[in-house]
C-alpha positions as semicolon CSV with decimal commas, in nm:
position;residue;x (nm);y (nm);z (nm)
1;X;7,905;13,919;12,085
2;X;7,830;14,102;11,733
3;X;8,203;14,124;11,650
4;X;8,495;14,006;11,645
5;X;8,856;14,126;11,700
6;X;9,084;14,095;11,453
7;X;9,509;14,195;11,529
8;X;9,724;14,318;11,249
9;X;10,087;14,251;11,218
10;X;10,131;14,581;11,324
11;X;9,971;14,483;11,684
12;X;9,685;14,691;11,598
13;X;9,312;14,577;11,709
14;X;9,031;14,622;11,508
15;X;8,680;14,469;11,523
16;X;8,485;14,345;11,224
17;X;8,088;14,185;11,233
18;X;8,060;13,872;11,303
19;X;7,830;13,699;11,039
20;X;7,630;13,365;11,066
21;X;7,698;13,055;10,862
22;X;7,440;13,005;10,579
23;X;7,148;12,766;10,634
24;X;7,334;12,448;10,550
25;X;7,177;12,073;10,585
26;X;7,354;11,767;10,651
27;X;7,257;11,522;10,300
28;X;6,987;11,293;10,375
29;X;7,152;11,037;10,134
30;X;7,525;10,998;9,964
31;X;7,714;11,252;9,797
32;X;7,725;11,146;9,424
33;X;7,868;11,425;9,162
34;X;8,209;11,359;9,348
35;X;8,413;11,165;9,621
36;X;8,485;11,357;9,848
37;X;8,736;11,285;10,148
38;X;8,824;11,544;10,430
39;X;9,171;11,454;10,543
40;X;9,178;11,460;10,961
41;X;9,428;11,605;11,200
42;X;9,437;11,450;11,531
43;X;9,348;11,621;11,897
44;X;9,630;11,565;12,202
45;X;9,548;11,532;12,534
46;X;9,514;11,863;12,696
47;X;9,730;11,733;12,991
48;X;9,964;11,499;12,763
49;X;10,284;11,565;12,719
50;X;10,284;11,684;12,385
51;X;10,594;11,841;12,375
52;X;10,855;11,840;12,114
53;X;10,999;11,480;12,002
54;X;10,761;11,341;12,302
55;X;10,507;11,036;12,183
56;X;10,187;11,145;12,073
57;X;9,957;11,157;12,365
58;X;9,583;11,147;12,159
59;X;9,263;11,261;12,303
60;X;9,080;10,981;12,100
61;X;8,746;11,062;12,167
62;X;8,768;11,423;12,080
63;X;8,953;11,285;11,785
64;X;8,723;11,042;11,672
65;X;8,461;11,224;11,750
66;X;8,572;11,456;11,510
67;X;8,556;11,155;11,226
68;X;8,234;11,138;11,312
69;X;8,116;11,457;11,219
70;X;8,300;11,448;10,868
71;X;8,082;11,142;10,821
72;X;7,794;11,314;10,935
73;X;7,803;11,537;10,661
74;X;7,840;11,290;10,403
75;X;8,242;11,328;10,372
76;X;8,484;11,015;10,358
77;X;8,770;11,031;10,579
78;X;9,149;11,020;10,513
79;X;9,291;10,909;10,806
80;X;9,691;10,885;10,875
81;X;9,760;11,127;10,597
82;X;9,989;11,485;10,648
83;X;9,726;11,660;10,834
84;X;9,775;11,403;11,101
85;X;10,107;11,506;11,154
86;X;10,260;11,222;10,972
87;X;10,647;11,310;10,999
88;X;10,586;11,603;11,211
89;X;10,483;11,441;11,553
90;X;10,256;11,154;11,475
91;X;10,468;10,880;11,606
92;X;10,423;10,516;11,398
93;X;10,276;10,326;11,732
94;X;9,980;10,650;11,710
95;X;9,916;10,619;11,404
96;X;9,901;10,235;11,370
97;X;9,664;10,304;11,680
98;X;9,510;10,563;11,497
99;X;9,465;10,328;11,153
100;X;9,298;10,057;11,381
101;X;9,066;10,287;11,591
102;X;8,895;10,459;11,307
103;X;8,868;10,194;11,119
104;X;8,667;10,028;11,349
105;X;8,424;10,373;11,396
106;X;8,378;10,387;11,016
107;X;8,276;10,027;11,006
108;X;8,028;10,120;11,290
109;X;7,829;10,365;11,117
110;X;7,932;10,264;10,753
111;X;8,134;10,575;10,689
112;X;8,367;10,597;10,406
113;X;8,773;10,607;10,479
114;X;9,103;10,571;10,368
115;X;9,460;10,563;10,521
116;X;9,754;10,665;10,442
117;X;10,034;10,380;10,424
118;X;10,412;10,525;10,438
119;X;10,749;10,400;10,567
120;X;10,766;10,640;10,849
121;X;10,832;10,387;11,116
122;X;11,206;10,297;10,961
123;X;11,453;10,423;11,255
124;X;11,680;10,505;10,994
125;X;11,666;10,815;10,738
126;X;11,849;10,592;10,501
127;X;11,790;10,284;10,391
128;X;11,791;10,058;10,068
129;X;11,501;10,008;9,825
130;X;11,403;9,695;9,953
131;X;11,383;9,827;10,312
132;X;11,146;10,042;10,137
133;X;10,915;9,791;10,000
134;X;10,958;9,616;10,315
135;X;10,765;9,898;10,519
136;X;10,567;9,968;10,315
137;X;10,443;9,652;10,283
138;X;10,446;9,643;10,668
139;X;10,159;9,895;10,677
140;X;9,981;9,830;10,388
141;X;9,938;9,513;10,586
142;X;9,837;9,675;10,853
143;X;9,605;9,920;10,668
144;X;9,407;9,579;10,477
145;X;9,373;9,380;10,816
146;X;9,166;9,672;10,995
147;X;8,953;9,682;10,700
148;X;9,049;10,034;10,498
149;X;9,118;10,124;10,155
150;X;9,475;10,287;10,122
151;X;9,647;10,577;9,985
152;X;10,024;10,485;9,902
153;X;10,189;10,804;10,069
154;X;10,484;10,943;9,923
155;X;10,808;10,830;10,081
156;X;11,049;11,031;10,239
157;X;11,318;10,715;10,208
158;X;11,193;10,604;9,889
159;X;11,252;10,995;9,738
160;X;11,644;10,952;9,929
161;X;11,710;10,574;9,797
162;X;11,589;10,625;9,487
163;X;11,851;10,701;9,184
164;X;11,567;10,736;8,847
165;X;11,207;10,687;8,778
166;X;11,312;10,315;8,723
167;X;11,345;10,277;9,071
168;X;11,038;10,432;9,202
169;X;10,858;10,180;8,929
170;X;11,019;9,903;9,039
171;X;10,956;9,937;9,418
172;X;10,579;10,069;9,312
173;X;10,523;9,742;9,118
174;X;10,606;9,543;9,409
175;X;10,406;9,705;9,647
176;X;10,073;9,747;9,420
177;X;10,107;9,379;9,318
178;X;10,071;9,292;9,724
179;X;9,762;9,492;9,748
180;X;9,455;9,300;9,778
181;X;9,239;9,592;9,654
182;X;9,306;9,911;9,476
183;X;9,466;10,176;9,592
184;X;9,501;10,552;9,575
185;X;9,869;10,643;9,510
186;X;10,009;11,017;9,652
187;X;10,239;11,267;9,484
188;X;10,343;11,474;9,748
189;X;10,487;11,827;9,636
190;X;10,777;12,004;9,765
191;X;10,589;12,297;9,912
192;X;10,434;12,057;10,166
193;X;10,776;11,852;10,255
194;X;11,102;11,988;10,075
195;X;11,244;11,629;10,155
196;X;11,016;11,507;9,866
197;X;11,164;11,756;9,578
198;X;11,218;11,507;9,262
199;X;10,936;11,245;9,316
200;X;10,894;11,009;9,078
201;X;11,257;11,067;8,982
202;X;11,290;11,428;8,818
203;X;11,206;11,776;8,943
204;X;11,056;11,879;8,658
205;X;10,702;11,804;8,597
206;X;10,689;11,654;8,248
207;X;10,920;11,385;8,332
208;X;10,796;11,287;8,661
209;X;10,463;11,296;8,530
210;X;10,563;11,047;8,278
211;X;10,699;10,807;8,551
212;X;10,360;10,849;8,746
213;X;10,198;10,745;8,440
214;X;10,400;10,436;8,391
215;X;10,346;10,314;8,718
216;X;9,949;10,335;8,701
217;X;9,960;10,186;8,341
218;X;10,186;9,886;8,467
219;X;9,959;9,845;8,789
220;X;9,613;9,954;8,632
221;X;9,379;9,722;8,800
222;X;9,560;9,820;9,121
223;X;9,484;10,175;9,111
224;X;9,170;10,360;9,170
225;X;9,326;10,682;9,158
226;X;9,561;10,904;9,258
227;X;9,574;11,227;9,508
228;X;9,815;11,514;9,375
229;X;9,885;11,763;9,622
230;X;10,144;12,032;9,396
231;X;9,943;12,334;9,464
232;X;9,957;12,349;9,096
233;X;9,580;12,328;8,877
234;X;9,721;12,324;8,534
235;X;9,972;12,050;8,590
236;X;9,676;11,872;8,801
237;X;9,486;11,931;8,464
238;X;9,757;11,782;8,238
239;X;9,801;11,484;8,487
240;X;9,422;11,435;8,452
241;X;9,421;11,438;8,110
242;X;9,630;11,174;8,044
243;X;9,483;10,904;8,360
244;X;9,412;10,596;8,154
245;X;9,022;10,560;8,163
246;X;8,868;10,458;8,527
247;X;9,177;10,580;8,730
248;X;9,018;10,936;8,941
249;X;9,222;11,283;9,039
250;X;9,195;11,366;9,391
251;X;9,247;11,682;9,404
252;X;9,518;11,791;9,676
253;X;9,517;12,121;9,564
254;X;9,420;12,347;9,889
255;X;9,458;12,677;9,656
256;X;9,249;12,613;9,388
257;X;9,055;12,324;9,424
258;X;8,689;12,493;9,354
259;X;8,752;12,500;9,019
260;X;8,947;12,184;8,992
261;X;8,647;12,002;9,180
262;X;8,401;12,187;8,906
263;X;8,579;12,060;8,630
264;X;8,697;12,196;8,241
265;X;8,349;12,040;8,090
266;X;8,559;11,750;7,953
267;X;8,685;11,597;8,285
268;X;8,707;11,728;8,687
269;X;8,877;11,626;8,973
270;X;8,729;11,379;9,298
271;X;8,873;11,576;9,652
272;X;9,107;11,443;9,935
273;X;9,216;11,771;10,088
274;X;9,304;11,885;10,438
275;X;9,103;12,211;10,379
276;X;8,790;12,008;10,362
277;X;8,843;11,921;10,727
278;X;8,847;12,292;10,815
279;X;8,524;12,374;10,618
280;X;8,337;12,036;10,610
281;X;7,970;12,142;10,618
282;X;8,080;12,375;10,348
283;X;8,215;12,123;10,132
284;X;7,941;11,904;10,171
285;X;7,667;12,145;10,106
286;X;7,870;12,294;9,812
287;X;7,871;11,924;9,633
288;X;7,525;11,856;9,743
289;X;7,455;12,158;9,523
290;X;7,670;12,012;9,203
291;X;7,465;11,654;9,313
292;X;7,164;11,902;9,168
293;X;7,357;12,017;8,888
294;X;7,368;12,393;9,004
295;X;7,714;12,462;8,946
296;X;7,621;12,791;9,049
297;X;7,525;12,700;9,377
298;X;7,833;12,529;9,445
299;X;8,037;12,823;9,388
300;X;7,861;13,059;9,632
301;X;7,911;12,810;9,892
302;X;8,301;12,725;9,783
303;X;8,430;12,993;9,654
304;X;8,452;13,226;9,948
305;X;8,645;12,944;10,120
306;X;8,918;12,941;9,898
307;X;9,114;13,248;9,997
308;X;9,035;13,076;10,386
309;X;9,231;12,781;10,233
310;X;9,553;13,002;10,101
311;X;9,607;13,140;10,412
312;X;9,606;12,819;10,632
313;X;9,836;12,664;10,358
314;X;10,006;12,978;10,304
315;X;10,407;12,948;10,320
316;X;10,541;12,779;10,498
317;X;10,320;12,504;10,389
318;X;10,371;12,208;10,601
319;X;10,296;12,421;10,870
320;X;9,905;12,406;10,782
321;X;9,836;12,176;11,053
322;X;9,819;12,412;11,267
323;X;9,513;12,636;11,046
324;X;9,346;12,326;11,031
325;X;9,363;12,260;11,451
326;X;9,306;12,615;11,520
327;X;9,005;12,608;11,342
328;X;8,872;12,300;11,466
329;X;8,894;12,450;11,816
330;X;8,729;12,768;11,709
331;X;8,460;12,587;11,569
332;X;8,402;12,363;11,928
333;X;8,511;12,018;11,794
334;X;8,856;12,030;12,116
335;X;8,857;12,161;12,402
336;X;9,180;12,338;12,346
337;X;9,411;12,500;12,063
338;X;9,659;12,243;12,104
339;X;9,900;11,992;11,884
340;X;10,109;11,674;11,936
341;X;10,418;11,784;11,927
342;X;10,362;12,156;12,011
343;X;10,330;12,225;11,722
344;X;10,037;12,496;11,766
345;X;10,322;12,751;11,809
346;X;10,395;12,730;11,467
347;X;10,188;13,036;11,324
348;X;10,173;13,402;11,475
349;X;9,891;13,576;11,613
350;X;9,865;13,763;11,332
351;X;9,825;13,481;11,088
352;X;9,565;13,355;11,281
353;X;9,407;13,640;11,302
354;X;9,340;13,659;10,873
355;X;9,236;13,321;10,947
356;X;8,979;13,443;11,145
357;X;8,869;13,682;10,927
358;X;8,837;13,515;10,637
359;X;8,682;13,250;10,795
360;X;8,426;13,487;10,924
361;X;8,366;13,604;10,518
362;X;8,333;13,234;10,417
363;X;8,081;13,167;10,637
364;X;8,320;12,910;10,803
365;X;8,280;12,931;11,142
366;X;8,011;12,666;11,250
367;X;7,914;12,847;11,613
368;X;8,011;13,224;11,522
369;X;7,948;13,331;11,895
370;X;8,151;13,053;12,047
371;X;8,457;13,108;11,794
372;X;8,443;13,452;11,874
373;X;8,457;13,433;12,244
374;X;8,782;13,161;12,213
375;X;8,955;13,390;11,976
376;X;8,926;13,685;12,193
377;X;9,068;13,471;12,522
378;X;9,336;13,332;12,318
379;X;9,412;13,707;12,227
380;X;9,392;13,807;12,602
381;X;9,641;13,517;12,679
382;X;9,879;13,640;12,410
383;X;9,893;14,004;12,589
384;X;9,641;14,208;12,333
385;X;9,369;14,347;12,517
């Protein structure tokens, strides 16, 4: 097959070349110009009843599997985070499975990984503040005894208990101070979960930023960093400018993270993003390239990938999940285009379609033939011949 159909929204079928992924090599030793960590989504079961509000039913070694070849290519893993479906079908018994089982692989072949620790197994929407620290406290426990680093999620019940930025210090403070290593904390923007508008105790971004800034200060030697996922580069620049020294920026910014990840000249950001598990041996190559100081290099590779990015995360964002599983299964790493929680149904034909193609101009799809041959049965399925 030497194309590849593509569907407008207009149900109209047109056929583009198909084009082959550039020579790309797995690194022979670590990536060192940045960190870089691909956050995972999780595979079902093909015969699990993943249905709507039905326990996650995991296919774990299609999933792990998949951890594996993030490592592979020289990527760390963020494990638990959004893309796994954390508060939109990842269940807390799967994910505390979840936590445990890739832990374990990444201590097997030495791979690099972090989890996201949340409150997301209360029963209750609302709680009090110490409830809060309570379950959070619960998983970072969790998180430490299966051997991982953490990333201190944002809360949905910490952003409904809370009252001011005191109170998000307060319960922060008492929840770094418990940690027995550093961690990475997580603002979380509204785009990706509108329960989460006013982290850090104001909407707008100078004051919250200010709070975020307190709470690393207070809790310095507990923080390595933190991820900041706004969809926002200048106030992920302004944030980054004012880290005290030591702390990193992860980049969560699936829109414009090629030239966050580059950097200004004075400062740049590390990566924990849920596009890099779309396009890992892009990303990899592209900071192998910045490991030999050819910034140039890096941006032939990256660049094209961006506008792939904006469209998986394109509005509505949470809803990315299901770029980031299509993708996966275009690229051979499931069996099928699937979700916990059905939650494949969330984009139209359509949209996956521009996926397609601009995955096809990024040089994203890892066996061209093969993607093109699922895309066109999953087309046939839909009724567009």
């Amino acid at each position: 097959m030497t194309t590849v159909p593509l569907l407008g929204p207009t149900g109209l079928v047109s056929r583009v070349p198909l084009l082959e992924q550039p020579p790309v090599t797995r690194p022979t030793t670590p990536l060192r110009s940045r960190v870089a960590y691909a956050a995972a989504h999780v595979i079902p079961r093909v015969w699990g009843d993943n249905t709507p509000g039905a326990p996650a039913d995991i296919d774990w070694e299609a999933t792990l599997a998949f951890r594996h070849h993030l490592w592979s290519w020289g990527l760390g893993v963020a494990e638990a985070m959004d893309t796994a479906q954390r508060n939109m079908g990842l269940d807390w018994a799967a994910t505390r499975e979840l936590i445990r089982r890739t832990a374990k692989e990444a201590h097997s072949v030495g791979g690099s990984l972090v989890v996201g620790v949340n409150t997301d197994q209360l029963e209750n929407e609302v709680v009090g503040l110490d409830e809060v620290v309570d379950a959070y406290l619960e998983q970072l426990e969790i998180a430490e005894d299966a051997g991982s680093a953490v990333v201190l999620m944002a809360s949905r019940h910490l952003a409904r208990a809370a009252t001011s930025a005191a109170d998000y210090e307060r319960v922060y403070h008492r929840v770094l101070d418990r940690a027995s290593q550093p961690v990475i904390l997580h603002w979380l923007g509204p785009a990706f979960d509108h329960n989460l508008l006013g982290y850090f105790g104001s909407p707008a971004f100078d004051e919250a930023s200010s709070a975020v800034i307190r709470i690393i200060e207070d809790n310095v030697e507990s923080v390595v960093g933190i991820k900041m996922s706004l969809l926002n580069a200048d106030s992920e620049v302004a944030l980054r400018a004012r880290l005290p020294r030591g702390v990193k920026l992860f980049t969560g910014d699936d829109f414009n993270y090629v030239d966050l990840i580059a950097g200004d000249g004075a400062s740049y950001s590390d990566a924990l993003l849920g596009a890099f598990a779309a396009i890992g041996p892009l990303a990899s190559a592209a900071i192998q390239e910045l490991d030999l100081d050819n910034v140039q290099g890096y941006r032939t590779l990256l660049e094209p990938t961006e506008p792939l990015s904006r469209q998986v995360f394109a509005s509505p964002t949470q809803h990315y999940k299901t770029g980031i599983a299509f993708l996966s299964w275009l690229n051979g790493h499931q069996p099928a285009f699937s979700m916990i929680g059905g939650a494949h149904a969330a984009r139209s034909l359509p949209h996956l379609s521009e996926i397609v193609r601009l995955a096809n101009e990024a040089h994203a799809l890892e066996q061209p033939e093969l993607a093109a041959e699922r895309w066109s049965s999953l087309l046939r399925l839909g009724g567009v011949s």
